[in-house]
PyMOL Python script that loads the backbone (N, CA, C, O; Angstrom):
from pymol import cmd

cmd.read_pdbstr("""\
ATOM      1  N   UNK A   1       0.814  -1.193   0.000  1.00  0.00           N
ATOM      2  CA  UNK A   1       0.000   0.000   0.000  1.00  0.00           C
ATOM      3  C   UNK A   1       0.863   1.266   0.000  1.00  0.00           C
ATOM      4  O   UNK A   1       0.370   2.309  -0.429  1.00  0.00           O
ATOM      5  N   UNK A   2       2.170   1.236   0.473  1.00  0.00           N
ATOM      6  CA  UNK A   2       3.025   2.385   0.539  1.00  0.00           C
ATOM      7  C   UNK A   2       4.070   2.151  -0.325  1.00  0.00           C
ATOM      8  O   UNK A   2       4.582   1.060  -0.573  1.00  0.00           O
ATOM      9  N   UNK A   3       4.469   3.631  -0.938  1.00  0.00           N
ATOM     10  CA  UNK A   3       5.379   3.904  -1.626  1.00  0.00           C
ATOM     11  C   UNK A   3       5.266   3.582  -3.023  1.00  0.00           C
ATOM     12  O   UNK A   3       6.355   3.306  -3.525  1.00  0.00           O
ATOM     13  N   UNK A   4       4.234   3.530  -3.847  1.00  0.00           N
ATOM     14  CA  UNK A   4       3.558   3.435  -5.016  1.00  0.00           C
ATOM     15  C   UNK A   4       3.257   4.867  -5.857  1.00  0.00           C
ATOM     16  O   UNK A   4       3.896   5.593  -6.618  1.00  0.00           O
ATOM     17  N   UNK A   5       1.447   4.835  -5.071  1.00  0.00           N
ATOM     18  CA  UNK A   5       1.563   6.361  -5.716  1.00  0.00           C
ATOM     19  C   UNK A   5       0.790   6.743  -4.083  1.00  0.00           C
ATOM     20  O   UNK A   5       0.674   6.009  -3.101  1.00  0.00           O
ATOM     21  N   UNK A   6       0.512   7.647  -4.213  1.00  0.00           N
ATOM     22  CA  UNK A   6      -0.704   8.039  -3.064  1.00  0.00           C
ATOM     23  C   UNK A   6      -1.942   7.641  -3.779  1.00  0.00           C
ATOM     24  O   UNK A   6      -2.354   7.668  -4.939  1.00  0.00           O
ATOM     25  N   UNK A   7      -2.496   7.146  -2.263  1.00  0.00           N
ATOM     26  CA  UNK A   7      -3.847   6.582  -3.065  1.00  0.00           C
ATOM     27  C   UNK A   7      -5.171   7.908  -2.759  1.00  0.00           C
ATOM     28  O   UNK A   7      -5.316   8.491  -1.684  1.00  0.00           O
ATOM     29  N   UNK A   8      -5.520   8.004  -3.283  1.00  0.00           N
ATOM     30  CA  UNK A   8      -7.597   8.892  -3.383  1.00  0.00           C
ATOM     31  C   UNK A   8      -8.217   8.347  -2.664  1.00  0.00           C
ATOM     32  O   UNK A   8      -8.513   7.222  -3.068  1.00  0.00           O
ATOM     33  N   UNK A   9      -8.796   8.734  -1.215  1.00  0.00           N
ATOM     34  CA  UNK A   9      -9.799   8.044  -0.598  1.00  0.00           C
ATOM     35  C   UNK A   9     -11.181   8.996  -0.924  1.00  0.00           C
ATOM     36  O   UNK A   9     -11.025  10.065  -1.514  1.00  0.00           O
ATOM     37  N   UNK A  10     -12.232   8.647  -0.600  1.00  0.00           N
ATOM     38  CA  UNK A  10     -13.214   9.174  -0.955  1.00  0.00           C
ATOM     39  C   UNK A  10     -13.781  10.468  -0.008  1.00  0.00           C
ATOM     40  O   UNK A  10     -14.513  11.410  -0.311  1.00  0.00           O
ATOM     41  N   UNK A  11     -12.979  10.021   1.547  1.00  0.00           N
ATOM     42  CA  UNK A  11     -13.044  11.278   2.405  1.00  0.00           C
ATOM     43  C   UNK A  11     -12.712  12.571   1.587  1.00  0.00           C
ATOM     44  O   UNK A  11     -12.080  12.468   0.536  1.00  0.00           O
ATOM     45  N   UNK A  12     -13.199  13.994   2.135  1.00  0.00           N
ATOM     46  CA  UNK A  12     -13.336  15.228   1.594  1.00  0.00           C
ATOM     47  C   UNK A  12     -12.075  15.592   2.876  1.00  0.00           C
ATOM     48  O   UNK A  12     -12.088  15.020   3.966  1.00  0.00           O
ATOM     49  N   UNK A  13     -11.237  16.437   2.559  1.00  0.00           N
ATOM     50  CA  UNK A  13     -10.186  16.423   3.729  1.00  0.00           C
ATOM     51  C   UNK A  13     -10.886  17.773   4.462  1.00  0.00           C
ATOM     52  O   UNK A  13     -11.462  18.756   3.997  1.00  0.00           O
ATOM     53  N   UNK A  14     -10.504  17.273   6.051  1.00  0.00           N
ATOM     54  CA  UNK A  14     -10.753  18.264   7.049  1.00  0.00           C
ATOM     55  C   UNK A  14      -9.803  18.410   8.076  1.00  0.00           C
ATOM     56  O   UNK A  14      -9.591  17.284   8.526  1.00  0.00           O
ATOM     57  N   UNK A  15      -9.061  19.339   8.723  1.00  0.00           N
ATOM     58  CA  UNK A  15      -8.009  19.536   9.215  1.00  0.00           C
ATOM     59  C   UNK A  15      -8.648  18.479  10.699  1.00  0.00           C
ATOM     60  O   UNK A  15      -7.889  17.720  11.302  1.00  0.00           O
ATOM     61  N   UNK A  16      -9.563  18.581  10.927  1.00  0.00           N
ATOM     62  CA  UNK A  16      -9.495  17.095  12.306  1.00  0.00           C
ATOM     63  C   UNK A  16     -10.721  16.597  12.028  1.00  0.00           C
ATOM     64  O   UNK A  16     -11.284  16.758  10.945  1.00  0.00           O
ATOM     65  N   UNK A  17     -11.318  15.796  13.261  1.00  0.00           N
ATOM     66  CA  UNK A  17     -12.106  14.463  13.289  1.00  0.00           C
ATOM     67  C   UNK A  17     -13.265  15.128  13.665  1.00  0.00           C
ATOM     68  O   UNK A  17     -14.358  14.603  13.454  1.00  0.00           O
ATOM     69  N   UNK A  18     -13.155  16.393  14.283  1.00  0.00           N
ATOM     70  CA  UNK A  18     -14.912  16.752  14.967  1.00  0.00           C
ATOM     71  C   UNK A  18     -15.838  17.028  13.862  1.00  0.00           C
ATOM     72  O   UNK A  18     -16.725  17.620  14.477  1.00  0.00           O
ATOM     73  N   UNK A  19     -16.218  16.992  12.644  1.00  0.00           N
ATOM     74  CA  UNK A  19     -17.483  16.902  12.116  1.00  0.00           C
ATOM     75  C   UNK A  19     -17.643  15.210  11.249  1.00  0.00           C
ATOM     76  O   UNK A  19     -18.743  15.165  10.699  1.00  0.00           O
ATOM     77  N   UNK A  20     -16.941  14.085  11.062  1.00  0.00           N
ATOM     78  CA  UNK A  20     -16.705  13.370  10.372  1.00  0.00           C
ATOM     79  C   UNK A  20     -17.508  12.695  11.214  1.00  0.00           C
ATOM     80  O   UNK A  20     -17.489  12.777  12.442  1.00  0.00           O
ATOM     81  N   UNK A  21     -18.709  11.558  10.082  1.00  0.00           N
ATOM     82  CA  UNK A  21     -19.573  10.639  10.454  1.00  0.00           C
ATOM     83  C   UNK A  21     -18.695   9.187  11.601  1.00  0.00           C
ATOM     84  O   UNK A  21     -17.755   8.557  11.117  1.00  0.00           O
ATOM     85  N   UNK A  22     -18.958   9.026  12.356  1.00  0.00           N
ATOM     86  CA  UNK A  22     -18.605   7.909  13.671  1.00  0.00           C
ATOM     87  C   UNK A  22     -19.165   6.576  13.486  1.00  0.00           C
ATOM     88  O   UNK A  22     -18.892   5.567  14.136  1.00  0.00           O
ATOM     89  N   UNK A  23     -19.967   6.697  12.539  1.00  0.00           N
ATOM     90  CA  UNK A  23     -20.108   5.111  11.517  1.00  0.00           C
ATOM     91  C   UNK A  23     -19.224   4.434  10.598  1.00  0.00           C
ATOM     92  O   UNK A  23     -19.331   3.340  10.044  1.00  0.00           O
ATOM     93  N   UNK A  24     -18.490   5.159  10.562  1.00  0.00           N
ATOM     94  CA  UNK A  24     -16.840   4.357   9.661  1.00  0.00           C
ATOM     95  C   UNK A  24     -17.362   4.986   8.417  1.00  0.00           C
ATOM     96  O   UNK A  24     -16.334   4.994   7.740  1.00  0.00           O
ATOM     97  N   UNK A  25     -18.408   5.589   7.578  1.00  0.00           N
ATOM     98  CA  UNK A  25     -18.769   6.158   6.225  1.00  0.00           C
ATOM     99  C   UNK A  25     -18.149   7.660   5.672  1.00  0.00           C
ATOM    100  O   UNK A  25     -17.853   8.582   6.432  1.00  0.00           O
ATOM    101  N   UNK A  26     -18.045   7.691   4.453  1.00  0.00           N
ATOM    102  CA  UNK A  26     -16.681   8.891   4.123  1.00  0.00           C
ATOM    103  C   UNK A  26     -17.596   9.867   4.373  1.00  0.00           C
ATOM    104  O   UNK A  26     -18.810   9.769   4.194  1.00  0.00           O
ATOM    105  N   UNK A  27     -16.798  11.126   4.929  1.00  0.00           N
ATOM    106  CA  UNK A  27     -17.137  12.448   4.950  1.00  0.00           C
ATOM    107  C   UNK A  27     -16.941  13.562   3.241  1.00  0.00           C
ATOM    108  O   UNK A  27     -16.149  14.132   2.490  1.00  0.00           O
ATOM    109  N   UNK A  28     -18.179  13.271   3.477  1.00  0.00           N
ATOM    110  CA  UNK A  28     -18.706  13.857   2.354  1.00  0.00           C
ATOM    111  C   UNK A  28     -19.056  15.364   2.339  1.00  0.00           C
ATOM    112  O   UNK A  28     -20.283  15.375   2.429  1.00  0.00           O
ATOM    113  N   UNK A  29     -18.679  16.461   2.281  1.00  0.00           N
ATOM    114  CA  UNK A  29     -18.787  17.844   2.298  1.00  0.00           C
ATOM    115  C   UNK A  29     -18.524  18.740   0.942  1.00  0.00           C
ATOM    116  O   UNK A  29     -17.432  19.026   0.452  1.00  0.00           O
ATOM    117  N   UNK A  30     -19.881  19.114   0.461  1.00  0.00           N
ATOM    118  CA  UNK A  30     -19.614  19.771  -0.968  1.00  0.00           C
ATOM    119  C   UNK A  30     -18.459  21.061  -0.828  1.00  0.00           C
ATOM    120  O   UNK A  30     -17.600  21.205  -1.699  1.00  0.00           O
ATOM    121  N   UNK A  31     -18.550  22.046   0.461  1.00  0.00           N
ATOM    122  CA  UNK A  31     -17.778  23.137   0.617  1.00  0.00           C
ATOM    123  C   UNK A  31     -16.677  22.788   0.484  1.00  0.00           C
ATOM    124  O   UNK A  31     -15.902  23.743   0.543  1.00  0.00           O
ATOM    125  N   UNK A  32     -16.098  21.635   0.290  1.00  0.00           N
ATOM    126  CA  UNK A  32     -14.095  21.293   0.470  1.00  0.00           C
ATOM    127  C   UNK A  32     -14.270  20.881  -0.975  1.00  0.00           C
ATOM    128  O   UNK A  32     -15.250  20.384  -1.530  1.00  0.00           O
ATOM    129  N   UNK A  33     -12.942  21.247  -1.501  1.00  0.00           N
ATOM    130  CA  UNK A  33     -12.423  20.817  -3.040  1.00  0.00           C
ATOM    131  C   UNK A  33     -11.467  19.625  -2.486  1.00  0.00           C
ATOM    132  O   UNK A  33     -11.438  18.556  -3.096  1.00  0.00           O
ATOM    133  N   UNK A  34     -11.077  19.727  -1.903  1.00  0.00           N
ATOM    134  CA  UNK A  34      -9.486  18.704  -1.674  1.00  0.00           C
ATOM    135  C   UNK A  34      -9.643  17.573  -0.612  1.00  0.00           C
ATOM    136  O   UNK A  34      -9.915  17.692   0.583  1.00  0.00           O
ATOM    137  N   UNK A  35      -9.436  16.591  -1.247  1.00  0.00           N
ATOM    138  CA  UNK A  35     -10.011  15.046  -0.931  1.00  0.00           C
ATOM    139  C   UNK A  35      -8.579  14.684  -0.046  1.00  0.00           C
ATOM    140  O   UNK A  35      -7.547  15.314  -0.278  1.00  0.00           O
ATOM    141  N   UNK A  36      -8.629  13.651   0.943  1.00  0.00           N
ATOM    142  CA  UNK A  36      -7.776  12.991   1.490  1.00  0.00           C
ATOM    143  C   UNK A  36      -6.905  11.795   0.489  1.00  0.00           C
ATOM    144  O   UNK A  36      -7.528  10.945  -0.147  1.00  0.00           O
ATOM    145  N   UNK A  37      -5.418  11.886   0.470  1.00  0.00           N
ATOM    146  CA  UNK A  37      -4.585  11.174   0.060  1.00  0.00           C
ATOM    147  C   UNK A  37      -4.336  10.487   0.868  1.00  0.00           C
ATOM    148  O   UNK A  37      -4.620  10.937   1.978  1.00  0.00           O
ATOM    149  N   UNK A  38      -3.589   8.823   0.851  1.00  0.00           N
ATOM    150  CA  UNK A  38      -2.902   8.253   1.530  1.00  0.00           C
ATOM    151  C   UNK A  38      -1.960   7.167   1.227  1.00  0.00           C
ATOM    152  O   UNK A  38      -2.014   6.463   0.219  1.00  0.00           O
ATOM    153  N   UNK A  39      -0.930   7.065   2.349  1.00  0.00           N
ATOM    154  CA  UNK A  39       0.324   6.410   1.727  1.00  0.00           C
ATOM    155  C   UNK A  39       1.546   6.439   1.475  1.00  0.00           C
ATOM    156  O   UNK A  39       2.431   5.613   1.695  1.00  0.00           O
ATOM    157  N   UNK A  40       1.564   7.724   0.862  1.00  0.00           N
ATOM    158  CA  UNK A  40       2.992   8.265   0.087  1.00  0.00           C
ATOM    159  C   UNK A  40       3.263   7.524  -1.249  1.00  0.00           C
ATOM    160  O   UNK A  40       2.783   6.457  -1.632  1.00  0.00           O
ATOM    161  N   UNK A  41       3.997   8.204  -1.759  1.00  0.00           N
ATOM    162  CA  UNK A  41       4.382   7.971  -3.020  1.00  0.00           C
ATOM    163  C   UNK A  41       6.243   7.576  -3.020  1.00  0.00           C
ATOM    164  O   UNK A  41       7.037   7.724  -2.091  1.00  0.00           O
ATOM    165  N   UNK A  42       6.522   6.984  -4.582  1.00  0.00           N
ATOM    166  CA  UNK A  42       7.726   6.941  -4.988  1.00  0.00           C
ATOM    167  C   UNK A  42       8.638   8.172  -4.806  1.00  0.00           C
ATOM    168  O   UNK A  42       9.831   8.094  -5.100  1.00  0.00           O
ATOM    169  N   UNK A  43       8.163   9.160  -4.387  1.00  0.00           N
ATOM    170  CA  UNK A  43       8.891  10.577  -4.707  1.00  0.00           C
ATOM    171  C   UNK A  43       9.451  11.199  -3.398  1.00  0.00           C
ATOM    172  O   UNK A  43      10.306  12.058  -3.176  1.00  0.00           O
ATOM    173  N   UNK A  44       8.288  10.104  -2.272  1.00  0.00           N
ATOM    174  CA  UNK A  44       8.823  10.388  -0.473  1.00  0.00           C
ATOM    175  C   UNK A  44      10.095  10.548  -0.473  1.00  0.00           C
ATOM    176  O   UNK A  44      10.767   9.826  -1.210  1.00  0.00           O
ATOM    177  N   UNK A  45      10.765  11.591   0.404  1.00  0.00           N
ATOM    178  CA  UNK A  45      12.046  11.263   0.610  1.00  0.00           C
ATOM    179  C   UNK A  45      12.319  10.880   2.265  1.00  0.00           C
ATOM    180  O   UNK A  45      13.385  10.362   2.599  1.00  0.00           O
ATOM    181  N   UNK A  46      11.212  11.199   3.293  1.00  0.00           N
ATOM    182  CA  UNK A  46      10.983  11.157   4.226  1.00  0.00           C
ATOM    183  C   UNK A  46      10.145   9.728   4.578  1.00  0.00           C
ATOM    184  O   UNK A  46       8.928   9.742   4.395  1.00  0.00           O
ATOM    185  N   UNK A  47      10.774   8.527   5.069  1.00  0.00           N
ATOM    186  CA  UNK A  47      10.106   7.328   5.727  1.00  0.00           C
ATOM    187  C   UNK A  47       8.891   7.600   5.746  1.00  0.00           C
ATOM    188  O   UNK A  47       7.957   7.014   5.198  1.00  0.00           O
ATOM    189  N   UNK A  48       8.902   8.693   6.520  1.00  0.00           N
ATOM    190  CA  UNK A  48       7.322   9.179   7.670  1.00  0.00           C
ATOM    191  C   UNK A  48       6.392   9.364   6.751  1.00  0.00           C
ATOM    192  O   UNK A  48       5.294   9.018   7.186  1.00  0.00           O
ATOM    193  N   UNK A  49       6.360   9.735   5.741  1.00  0.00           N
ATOM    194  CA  UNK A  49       5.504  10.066   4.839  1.00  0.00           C
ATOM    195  C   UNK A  49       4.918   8.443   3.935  1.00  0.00           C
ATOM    196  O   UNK A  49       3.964   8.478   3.158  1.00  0.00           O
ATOM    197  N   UNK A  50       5.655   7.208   4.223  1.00  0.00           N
ATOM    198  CA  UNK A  50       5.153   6.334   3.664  1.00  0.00           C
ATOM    199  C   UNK A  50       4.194   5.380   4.271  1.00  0.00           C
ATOM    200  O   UNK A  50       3.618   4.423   3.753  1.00  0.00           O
ATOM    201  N   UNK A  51       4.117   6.138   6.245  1.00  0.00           N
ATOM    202  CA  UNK A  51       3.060   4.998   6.500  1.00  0.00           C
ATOM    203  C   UNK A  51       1.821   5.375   5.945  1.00  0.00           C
ATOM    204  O   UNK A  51       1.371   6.396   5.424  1.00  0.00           O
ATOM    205  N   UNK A  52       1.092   3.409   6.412  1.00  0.00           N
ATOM    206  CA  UNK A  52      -0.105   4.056   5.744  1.00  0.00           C
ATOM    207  C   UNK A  52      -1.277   4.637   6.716  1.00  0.00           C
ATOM    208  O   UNK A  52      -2.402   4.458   6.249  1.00  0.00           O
ATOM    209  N   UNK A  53      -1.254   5.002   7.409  1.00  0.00           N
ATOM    210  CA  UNK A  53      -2.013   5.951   8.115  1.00  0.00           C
ATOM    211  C   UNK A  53      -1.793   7.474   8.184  1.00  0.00           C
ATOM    212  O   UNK A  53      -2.415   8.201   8.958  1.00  0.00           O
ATOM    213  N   UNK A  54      -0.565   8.032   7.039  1.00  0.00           N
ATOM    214  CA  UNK A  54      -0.451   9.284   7.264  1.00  0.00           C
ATOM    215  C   UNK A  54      -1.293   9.892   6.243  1.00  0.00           C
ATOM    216  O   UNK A  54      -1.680   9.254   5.264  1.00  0.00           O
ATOM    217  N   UNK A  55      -1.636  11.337   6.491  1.00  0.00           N
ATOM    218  CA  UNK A  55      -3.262  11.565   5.587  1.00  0.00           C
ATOM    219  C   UNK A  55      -3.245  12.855   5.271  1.00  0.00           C
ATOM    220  O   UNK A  55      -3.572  13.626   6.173  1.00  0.00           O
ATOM    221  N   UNK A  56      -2.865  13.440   3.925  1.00  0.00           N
ATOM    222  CA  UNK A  56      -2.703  14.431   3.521  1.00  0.00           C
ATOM    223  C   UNK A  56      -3.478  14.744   2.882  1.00  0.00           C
ATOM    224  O   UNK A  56      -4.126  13.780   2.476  1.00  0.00           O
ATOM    225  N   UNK A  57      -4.075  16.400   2.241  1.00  0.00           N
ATOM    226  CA  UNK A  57      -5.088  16.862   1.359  1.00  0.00           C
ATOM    227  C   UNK A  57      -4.435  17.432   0.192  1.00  0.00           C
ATOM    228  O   UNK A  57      -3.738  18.441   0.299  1.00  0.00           O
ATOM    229  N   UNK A  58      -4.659  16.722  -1.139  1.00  0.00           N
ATOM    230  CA  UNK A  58      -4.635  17.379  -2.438  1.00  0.00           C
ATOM    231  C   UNK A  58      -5.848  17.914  -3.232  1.00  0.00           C
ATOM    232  O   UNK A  58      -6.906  17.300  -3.094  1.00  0.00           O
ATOM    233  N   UNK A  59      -5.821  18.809  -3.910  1.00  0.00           N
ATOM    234  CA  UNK A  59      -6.562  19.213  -4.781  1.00  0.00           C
ATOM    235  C   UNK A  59      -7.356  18.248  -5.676  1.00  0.00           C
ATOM    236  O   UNK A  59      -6.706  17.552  -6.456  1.00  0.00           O
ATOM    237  N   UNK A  60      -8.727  18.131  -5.644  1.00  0.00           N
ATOM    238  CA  UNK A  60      -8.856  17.129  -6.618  1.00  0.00           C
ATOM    239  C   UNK A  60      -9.448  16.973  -8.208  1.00  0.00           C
ATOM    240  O   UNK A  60     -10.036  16.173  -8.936  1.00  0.00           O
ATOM    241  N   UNK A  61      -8.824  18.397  -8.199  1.00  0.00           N
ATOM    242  CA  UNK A  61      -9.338  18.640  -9.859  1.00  0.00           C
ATOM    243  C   UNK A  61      -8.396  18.504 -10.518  1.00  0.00           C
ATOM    244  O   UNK A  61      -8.721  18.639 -11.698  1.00  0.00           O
ATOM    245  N   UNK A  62      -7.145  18.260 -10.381  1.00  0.00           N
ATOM    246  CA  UNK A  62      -5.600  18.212 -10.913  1.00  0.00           C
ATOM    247  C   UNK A  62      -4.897  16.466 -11.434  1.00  0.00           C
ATOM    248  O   UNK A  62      -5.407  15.398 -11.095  1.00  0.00           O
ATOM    249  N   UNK A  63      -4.391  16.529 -11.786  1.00  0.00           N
ATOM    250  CA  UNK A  63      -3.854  14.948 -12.132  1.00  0.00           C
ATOM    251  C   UNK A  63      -2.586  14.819 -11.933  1.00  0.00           C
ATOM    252  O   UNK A  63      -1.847  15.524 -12.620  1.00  0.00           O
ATOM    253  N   UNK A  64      -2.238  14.279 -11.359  1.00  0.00           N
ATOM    254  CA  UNK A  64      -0.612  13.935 -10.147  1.00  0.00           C
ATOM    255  C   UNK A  64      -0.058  12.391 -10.893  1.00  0.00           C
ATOM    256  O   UNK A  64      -0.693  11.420 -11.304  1.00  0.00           O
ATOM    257  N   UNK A  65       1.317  12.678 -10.842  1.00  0.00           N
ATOM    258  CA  UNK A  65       1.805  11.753 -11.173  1.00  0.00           C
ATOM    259  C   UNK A  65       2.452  10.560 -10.246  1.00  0.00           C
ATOM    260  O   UNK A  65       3.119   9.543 -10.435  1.00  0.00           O
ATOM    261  N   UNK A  66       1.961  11.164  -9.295  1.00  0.00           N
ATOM    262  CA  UNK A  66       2.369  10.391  -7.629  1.00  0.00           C
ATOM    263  C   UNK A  66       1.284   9.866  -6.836  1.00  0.00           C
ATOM    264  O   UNK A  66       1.484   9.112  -5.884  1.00  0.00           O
ATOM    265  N   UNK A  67      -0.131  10.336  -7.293  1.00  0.00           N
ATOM    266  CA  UNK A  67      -1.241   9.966  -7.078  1.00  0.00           C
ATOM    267  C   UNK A  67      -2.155   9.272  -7.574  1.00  0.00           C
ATOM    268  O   UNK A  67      -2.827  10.011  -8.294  1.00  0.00           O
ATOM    269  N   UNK A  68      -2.666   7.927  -7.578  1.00  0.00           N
ATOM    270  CA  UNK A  68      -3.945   7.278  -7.902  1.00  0.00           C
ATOM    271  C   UNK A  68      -5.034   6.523  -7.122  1.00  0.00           C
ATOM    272  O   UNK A  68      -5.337   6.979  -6.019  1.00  0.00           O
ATOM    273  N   UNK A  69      -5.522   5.656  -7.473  1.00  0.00           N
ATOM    274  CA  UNK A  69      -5.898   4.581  -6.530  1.00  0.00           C
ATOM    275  C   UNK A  69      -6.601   3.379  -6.917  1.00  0.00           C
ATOM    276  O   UNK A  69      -6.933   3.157  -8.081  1.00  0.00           O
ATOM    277  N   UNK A  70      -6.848   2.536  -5.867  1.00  0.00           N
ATOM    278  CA  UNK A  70      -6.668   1.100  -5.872  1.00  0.00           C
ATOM    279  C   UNK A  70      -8.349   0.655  -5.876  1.00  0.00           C
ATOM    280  O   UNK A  70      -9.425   1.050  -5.428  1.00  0.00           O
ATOM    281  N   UNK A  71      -7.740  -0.510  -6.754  1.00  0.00           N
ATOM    282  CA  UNK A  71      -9.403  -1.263  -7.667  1.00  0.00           C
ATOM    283  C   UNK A  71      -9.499  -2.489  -6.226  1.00  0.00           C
ATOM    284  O   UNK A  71      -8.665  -3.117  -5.574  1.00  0.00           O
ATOM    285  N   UNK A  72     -10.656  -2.393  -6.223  1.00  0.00           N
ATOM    286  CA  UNK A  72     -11.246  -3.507  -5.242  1.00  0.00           C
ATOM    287  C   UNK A  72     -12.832  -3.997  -5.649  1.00  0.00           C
ATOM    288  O   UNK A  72     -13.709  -3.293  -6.150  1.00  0.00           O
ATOM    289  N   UNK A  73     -12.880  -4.916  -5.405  1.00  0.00           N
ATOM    290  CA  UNK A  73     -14.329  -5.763  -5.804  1.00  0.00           C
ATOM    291  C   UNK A  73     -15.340  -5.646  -4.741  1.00  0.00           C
ATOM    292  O   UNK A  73     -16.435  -6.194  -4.868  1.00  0.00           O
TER     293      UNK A  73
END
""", "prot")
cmd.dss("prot")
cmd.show_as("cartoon", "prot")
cmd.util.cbc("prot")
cmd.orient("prot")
């Protein structure tokens, strides 16, 4: 899961946890443009940045060459 690309989760990024649903379901908020990444990418130069619980916000109208994500059934 780490050190690939960053993966796209479907969460809407929010700097903390106090408005995010407590049912495990993504936070969905039309007012935010920039979705939660996770993982790190090939381009980390910093360890820290490859676990997978670290959780950064990119833009998500843009196309990254360090960023995608993962097919599941």
């Amino acid at each position: 899961m780490s050190g690939n690309v960053w993966e796209w989760v479907e969460d809407k990024f929010d700097f903390n946890y106090d408005n995010v649903p407590t049912d495990g379901s993504a936070f969905i908020d039309t007012s935010f443009s920039d979705r939660v990444i996770r993982g790190g990418s090939f381009k980390e130069k910093n360890s820290d940045m490859l676990k997978t619980t670290r959780r950064e916000e990119h833009d998500s109208s843009g196309t990254y060459i360090d960023v995608g994500f993962r097919c599941r059934r």
